[in-house]
Each structure stands twice: as structure tokens, then as C-alpha cells.
N, CA, C and O of each residue as an XYZ file, in Angstrom:
512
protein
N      96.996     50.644    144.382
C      97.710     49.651    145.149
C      98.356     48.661    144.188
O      97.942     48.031    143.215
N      99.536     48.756    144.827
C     100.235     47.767    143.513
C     100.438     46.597    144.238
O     101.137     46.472    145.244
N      99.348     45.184    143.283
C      98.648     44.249    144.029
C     100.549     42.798    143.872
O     100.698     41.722    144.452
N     101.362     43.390    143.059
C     102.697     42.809    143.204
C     103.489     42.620    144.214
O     104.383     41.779    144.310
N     103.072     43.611    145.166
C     104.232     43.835    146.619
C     103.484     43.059    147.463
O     102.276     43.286    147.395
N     103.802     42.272    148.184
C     103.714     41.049    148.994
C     102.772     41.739    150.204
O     101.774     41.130    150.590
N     103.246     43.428    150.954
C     102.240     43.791    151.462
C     101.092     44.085    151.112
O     100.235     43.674    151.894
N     100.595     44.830    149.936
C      99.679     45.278    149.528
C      98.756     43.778    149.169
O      97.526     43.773    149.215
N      99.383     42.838    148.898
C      98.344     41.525    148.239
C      98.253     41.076    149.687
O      97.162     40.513    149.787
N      99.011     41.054    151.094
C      98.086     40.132    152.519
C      97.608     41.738    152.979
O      97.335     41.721    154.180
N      97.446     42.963    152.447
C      95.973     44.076    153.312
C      95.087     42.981    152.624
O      94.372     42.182    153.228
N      95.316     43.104    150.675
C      94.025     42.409    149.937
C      93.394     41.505    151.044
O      92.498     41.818    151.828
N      94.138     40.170    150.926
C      93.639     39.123    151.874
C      93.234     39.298    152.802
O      92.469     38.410    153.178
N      93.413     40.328    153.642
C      92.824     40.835    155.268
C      92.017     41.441    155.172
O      91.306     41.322    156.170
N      91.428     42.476    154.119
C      90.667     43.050    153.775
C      89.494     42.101    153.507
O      88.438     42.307    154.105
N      89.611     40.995    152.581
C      89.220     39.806    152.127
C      88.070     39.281    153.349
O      86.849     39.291    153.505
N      89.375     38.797    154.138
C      88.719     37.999    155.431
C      87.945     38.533    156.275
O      87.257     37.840    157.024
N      87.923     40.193    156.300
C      87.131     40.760    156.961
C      86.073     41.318    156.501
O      85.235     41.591    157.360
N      85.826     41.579    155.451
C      84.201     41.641    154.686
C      83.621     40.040    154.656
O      82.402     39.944    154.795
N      84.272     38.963    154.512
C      83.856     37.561    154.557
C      82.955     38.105    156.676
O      81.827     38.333    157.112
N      83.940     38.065    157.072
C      83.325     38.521    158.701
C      81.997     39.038    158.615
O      80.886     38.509    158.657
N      82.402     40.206    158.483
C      80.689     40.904    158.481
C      80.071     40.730    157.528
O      79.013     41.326    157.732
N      80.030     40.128    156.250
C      78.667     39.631    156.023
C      78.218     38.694    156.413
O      76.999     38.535    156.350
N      79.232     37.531    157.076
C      78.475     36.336    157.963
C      77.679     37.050    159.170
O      76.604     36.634    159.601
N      78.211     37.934    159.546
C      77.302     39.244    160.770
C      76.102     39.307    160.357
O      75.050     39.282    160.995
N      76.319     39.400    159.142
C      75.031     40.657    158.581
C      73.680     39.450    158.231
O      72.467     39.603    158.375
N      74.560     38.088    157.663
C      73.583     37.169    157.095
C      72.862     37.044    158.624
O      71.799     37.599    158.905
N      73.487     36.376    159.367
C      73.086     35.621    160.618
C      72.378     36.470    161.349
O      71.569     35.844    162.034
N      72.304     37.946    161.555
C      71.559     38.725    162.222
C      70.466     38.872    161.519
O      69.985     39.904    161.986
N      69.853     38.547    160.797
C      68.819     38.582    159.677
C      68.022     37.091    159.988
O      66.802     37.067    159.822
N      68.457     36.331    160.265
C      67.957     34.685    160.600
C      67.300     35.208    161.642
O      67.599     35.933    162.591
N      65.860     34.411    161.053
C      65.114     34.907    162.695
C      64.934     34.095    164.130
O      65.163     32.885    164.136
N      64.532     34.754    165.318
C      65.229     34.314    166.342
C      64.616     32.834    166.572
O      63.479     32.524    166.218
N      65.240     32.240    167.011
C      65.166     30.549    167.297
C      66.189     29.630    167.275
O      67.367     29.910    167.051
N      65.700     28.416    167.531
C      67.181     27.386    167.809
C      68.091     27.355    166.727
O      69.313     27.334    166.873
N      67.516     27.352    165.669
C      68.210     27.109    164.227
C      69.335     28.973    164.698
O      70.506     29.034    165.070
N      68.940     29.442    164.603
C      69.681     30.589    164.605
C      70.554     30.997    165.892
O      71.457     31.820    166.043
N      69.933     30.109    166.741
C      70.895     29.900    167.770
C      72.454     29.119    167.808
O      73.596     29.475    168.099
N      71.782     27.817    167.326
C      72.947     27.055    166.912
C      73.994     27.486    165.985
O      75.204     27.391    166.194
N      73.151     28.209    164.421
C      73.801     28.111    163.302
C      74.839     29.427    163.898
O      76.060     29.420    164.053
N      74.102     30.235    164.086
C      74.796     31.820    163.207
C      76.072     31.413    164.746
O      77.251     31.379    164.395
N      75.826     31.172    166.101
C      77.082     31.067    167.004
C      78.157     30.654    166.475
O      79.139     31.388    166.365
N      78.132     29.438    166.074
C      79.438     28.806    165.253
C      79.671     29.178    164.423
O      80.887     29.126    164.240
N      79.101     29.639    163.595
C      79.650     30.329    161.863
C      79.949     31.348    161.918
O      80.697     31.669    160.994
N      79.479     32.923    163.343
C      79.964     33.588    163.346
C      81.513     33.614    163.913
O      82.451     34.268    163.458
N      81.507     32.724    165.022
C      82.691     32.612    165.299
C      83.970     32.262    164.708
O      85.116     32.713    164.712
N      83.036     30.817    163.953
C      84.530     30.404    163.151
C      85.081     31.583    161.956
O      86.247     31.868    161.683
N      83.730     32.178    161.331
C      83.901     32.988    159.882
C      84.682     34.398    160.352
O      85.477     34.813    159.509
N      84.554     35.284    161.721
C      85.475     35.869    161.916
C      86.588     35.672    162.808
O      87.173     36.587    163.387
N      86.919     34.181    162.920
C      88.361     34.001    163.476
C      89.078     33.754    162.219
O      90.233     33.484    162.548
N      88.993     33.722    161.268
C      89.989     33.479    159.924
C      90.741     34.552    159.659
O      91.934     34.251    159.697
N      90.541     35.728    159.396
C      91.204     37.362    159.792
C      91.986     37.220    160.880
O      93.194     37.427    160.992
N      91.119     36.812    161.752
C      91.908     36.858    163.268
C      93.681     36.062    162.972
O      94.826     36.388    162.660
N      92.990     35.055    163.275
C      93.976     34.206    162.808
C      95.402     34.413    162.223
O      96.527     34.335    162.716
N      94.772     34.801    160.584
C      95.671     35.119    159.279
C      96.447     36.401    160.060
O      97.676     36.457    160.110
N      95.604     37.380    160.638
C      96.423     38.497    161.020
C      97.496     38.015    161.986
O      98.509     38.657    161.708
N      97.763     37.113    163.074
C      98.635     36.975    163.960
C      99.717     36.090    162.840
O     100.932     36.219    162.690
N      98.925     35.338    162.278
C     100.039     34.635    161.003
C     101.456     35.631    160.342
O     102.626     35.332    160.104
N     100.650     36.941    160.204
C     101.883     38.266    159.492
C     102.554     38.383    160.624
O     103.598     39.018    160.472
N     102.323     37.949    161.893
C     103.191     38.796    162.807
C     104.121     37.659    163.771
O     104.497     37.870    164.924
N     104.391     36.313    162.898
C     104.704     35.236    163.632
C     106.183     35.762    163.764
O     106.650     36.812    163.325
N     106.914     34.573    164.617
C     108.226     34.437    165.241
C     109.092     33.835    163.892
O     110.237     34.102    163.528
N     108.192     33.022    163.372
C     109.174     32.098    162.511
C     108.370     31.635    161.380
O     107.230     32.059    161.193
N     109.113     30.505    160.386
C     108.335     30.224    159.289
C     107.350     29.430    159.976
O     106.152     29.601    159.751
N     107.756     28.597    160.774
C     106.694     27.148    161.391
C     105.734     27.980    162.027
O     104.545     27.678    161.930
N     106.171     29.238    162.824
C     105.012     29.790    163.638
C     103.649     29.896    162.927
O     102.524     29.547    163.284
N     104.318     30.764    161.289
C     103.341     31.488    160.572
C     102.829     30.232    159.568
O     101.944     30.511    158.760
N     103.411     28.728    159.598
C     102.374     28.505    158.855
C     101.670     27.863    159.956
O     100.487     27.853    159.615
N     101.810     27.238    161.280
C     100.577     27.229    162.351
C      99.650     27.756    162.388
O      98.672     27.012    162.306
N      99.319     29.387    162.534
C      98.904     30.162    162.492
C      98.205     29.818    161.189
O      97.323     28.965    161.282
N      98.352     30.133    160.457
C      98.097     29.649    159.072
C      97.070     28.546    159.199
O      95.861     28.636    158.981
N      97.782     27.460    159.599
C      96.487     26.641    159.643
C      95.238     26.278    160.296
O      94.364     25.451    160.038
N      95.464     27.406    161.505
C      94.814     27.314    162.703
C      93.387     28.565    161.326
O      92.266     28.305    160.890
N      93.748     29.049    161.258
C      92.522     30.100    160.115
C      92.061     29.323    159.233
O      90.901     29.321    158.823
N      93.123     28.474    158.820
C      92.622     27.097    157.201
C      91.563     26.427    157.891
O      90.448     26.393    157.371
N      91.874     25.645    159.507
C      90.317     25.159    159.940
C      88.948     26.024    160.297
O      87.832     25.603    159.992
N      89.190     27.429    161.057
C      88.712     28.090    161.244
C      87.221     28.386    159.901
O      86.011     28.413    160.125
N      88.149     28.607    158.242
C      87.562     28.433    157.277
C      86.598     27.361    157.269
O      85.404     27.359    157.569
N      87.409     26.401    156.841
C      86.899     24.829    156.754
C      85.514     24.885    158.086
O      84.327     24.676    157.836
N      85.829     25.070    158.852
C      84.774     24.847    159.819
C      83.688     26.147    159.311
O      82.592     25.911    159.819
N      83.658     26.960    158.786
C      82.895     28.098    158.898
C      81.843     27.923    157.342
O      80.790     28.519    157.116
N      82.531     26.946    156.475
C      82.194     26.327    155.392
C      81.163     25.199    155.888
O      80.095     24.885    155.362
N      81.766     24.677    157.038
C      80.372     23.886    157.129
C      79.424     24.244    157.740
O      78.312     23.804    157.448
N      79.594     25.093    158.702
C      78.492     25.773    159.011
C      77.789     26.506    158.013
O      76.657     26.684    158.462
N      77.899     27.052    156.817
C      77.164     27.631    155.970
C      76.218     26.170    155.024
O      75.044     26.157    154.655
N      77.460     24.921    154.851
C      76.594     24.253    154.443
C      75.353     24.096    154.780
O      74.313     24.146    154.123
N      75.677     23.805    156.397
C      74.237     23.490    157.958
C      73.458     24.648    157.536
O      72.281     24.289    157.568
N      73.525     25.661    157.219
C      72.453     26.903    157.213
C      71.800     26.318    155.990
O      70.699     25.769    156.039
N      72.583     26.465    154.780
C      72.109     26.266    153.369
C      71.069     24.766    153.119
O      70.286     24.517    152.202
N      71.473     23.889    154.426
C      70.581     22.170    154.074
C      69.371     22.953    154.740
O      68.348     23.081    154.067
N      69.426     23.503    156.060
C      68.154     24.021    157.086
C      67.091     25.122    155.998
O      65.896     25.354    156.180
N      67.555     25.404    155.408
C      67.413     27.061    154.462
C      66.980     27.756    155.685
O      65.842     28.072    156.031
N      68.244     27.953    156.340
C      67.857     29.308    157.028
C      68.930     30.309    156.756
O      70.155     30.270    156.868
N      68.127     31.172    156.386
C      68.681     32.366    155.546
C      68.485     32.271    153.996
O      67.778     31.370    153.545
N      69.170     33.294    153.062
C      68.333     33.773    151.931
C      69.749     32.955    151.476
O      70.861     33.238    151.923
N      69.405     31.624    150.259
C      70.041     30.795    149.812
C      71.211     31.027    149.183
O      72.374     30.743    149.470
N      70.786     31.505    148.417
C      71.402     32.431    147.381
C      72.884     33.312    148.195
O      74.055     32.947    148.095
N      72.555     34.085    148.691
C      73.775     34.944    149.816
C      74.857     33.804    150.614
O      76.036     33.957    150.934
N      73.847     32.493    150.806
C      75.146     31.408    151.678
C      75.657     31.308    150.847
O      76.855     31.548    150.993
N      75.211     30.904    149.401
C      76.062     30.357    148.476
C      77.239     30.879    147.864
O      78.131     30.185    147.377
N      77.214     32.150    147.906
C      77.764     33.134    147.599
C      79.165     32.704    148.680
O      80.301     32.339    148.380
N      78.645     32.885    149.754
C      79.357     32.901    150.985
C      80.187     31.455    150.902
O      81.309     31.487    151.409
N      79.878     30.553    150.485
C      80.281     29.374    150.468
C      82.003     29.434    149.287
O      83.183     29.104    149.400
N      81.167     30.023    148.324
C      82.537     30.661    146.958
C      83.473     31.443    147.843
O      84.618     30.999    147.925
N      83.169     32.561    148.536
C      84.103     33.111    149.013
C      85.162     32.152    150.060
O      86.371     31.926    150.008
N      84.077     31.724    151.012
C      84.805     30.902    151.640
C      86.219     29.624    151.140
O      87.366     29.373    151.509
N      85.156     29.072    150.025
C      86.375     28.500    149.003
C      87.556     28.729    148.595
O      88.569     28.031    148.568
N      87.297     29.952    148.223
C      88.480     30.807    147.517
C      89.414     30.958    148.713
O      90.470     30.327    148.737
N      89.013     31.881    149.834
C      89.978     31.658    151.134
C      90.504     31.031    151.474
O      91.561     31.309    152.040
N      89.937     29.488    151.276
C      91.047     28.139    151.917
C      91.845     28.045    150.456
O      93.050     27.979    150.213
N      91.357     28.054    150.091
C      92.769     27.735    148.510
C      93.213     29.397    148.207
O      93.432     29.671    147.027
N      93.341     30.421    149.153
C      94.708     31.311    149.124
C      95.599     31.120    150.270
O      96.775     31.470    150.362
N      94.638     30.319    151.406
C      95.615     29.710    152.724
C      96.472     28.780    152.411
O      97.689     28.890    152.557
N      95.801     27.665    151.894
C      96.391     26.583    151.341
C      97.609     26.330    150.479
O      98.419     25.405    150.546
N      97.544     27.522    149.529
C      98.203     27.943    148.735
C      99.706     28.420    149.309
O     100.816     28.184    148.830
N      99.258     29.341    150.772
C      99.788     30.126    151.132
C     101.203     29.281    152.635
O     102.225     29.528    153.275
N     100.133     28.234    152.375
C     100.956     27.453    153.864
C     102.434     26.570    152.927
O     103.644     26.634    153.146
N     101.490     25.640    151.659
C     102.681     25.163    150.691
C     103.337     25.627    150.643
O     104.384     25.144    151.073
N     103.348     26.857    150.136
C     104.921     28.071    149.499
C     105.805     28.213    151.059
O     107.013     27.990    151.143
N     105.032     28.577    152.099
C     106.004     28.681    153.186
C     106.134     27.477    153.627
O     107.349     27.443    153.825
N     105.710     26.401    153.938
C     106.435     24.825    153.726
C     107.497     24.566    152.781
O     108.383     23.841    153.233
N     107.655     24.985    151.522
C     108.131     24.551    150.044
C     109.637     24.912    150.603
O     110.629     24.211    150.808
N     109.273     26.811    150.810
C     110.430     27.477    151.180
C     111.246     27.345    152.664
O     112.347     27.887    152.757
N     110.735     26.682    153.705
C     111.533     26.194    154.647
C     112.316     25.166    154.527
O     113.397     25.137    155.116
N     111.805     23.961    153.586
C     112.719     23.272    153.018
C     113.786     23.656    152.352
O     114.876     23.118    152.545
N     113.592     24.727    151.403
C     114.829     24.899    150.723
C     115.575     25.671    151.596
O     116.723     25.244    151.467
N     115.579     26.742    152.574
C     116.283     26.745    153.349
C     117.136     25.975    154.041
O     118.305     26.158    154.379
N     116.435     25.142    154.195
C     117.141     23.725    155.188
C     118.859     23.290    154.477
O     119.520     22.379    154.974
């Protein structure tokens, strides 16, 4: 895959966002059953696989403004799914080590969104 062509680098990223998905699956189904795991893994699963979600309707917007909406609607999605791992990681529920992990990835995701919303902001201007 030649990671230069603009498609092949957003599969990367989608690919990305969706192993980020199921291992938040995989962590949170492992938390054993109770409130803590009630509360935590609902929101973190949700928010951690709406970021894919998201990013994917982002490739398929109307316009530049659509796709960086879209865009940012996954940047909170992240952001929110980051704090829910924090909330797991203060509770220690779950194996520490794996949130943390999860926390880097998560990182990295908002600063390729972030990254990703500027350039299509940058470039609607110069259109203008």
C-alpha cells in the first residue's frame, strides 16, 4: 500500500479507528460485572467506536465545511472517549497498562483529526 495516495493513508486511519474500537470492546468486556463497569465501559464504548463512525461519514461529506463538521463531531467523540479511559485508569478498572496504551492511541487520533480539520480549514480559505 502506497501510504502517499491520500486513499490508502484515510483506509490507514479507518483501519486505525477501528482496531482503537474493538479493543475498547475487548478491554471493557473483561471489566468485571458491576457499576464501575456499567458506567465506564457504556460511555467509552460508545464514544471510542463512534470516532470511525464519524471519520467514515467525514470521506463521504457534501462539502469542505460538511467534512470538517464531521470531522469534529469524531475529534469530540475521541476527546470524550479519552476521558473515559482516564475514569477507568483513576478507578483501576481494568489492566492499567492496556488503558494506557489506549490513552497513546487515542492521542495520536485527535492530533491526526486535528491535524486533519486545519489543512481542510487552511484550504477553504485559500479557495475563498
Amino acid at each position: 500500500m502506497n501510504q502517499n495516495d491520500p486513499k490508502n493513508r484515510y483506509a490507514g486511519f479507518q483501519e486505525r479507528c477501528a482496531r482503537f474500537g474493538g479493543r475498547i470492546l475487548v478491554l471493557m468486556g473483561n471489566l468485571p460485572v458491576g457499576r464501575i463497569r456499567t458506567t465506564i465501559a457504556d460511555q467509552l464504548a460508545r464514544s471510542a467506536t463512534a470516532i470511525g463512525a464519524n471519520a467514515c461519514e467525514a470521506r463521504s461529506a457534501e462539502s469542505r465545511a460538511d467534512f470538517v463538521h464531521k470531522m469534529q463531531v469524531a475529534l469530540k467523540e475521541a476527546r470524550e472517549a479519552y476521558h473515559w479511559l482516564s475514569v477507568a485508569r483513576e478507578c483501576n478498572a481494568g489492566n492499567i497498562e492496556a488503558i494506557m496504551e489506549l490513552q497513546n492511541e487515542c492521542d495520536e487520533l485527535i492530533a491526526v483529526m486535528v491535524a486533519s480539520v486545519r489543512t481542510a480549514k487552511r484550504n477553504a480559505i485559500r479557495e475563498s
